[in-house]
C-alpha positions, 0 to 999 in steps of 0.5 A: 869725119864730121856729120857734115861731110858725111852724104845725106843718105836716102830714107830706104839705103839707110833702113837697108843698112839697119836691116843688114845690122840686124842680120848680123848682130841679130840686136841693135841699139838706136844710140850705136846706130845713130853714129854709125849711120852719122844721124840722129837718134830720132831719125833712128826711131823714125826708121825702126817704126817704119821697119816695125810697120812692115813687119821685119823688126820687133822694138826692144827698150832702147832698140831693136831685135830681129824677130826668128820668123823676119825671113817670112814676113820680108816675104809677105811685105815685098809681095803685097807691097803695090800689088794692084800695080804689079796685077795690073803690069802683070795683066799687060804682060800677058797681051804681049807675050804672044809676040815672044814665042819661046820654049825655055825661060828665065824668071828673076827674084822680082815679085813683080815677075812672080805676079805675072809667072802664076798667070801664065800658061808653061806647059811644056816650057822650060823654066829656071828661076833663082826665086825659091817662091817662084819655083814653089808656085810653078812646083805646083803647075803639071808639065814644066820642066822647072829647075831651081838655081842654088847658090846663097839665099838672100835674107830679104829677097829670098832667092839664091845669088852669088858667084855659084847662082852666076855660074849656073847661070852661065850654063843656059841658053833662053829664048825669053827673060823676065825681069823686074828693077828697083828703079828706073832712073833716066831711061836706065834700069838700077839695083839696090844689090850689086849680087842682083844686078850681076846676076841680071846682067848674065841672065840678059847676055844669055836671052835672045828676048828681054822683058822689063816688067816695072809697076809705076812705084819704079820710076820714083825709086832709088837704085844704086847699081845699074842694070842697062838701058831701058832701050837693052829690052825688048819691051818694057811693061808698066801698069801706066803710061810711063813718064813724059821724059821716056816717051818717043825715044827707042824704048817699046813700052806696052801699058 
């Protein structure tokens, strides 16, 4: 194939492929990676800046390298990434929570939910997670009965996915789910990971009560895999009104 048949990709799968490189080869050389990715070597650059900026590479002569702490740092940057956005979605959820009584719950690998989970009160509540940095903070709190999935823990979302994560999750019965998206995209919720996607979707045949919780960098962001209509929530929390093209349908939207 030629360059010209091969689909523009956008800025952030193409940097999502670059990073999974690195995972794997642990090296990479900006030619090497221009003609996988069919791009040019300045859009390579362009990228491995963004992905230096971030923290989750280090430049090397002619490339790149991953750095032996990069699992640490991702972290950092998916939480402080729009984290007034999430304080603020975070701050509505907690209005609503009270029309959503429950005894057991289930929290995704969304730093989204993570923003909201530290600020809500568990207290003889059973929790299960499959966010390692979730059960941390909620490790800390007196009287929860917490427990923490297994499974395949992710480079770049630190929690556990994976056909064993899925069949755990099998096991439980919620009376409340707290989940984020990658994107929102013509009233439906999509994924950048089909192991996310999967998991969320056992996670929702398993909640009698579902809660959406997306910051507005959601409804301008891209996502591969779909998750379910927005209308599949209970309720869906912003930190602003949402787009016009959502409003008035069957979706309950609280901001």
């Amino acid at each position: 194939k030629t360059n010209k048949e091969i689909p523009k990709m956008l800025t952030t799968e193409r940097q999502n492929m670059i990073m999974d490189y690195l995972k794997e080869h642990k090296t990479a050389v900006v030619r090497k990676l221009a003609a996988s990715l069919y791009v040019s070597e300045a859009t390579v650059r362009r990228d491995l800046k963004e992905l230096q900026k971030m923290g989750l590479i280090e430049r090397s002569h002619g490339g790149a390298v991953l750095p032996e702490n990069a699992e640490e740092i991702s972290i950092f940057v998916r939480i402080s990434k729009n984290a007034k956005e999430k304080e603020r979605a975070a701050t509505n959820a907690l209005k609503i929570l009270p029309d959503f009584p429950f005894r057991s719950l289930f929290i995704d690998s969304s730093s989204t939910a993570l923003a909201l989970a530290g600020r809500m009160d568990l207290s003889y509540k059973t929790v299960v997670t499959n966010n390692l940095q979730t059960a941390m903070q909620l490790s800390k709190k007196p009287n929860i009965t917490l427990i923490l999935l297994g499974g395949n823990v992710q480079f770049n979302t630190n929690s556990a996915t994976g056909s064993w994560t899925a069949g755990q999750l099998g096991e439980f019965s919620f009376d409340l789910m707290l989940a984020s998206c990658a994107a929102v995209i013509g009233g439906e919720a999509f994924e950048r990971s089909l192991d996310q996607k999967e998991l969320k979707r056992i996670a929702m045949t398993r909640s009698a009560r579902r809660i959406l919780l997306v910051d507005s960098s959601k409804f301008s962001a891209h996502g591969t895999y779909r998750l379910a209509p927005l209308s599949a929530f209970d309720c869906v929390v912003t930190d602003v009104p949402p787009p016009d093209d959502l409003q008035g349908g069957n979706i309950r939207f609280s901001y």
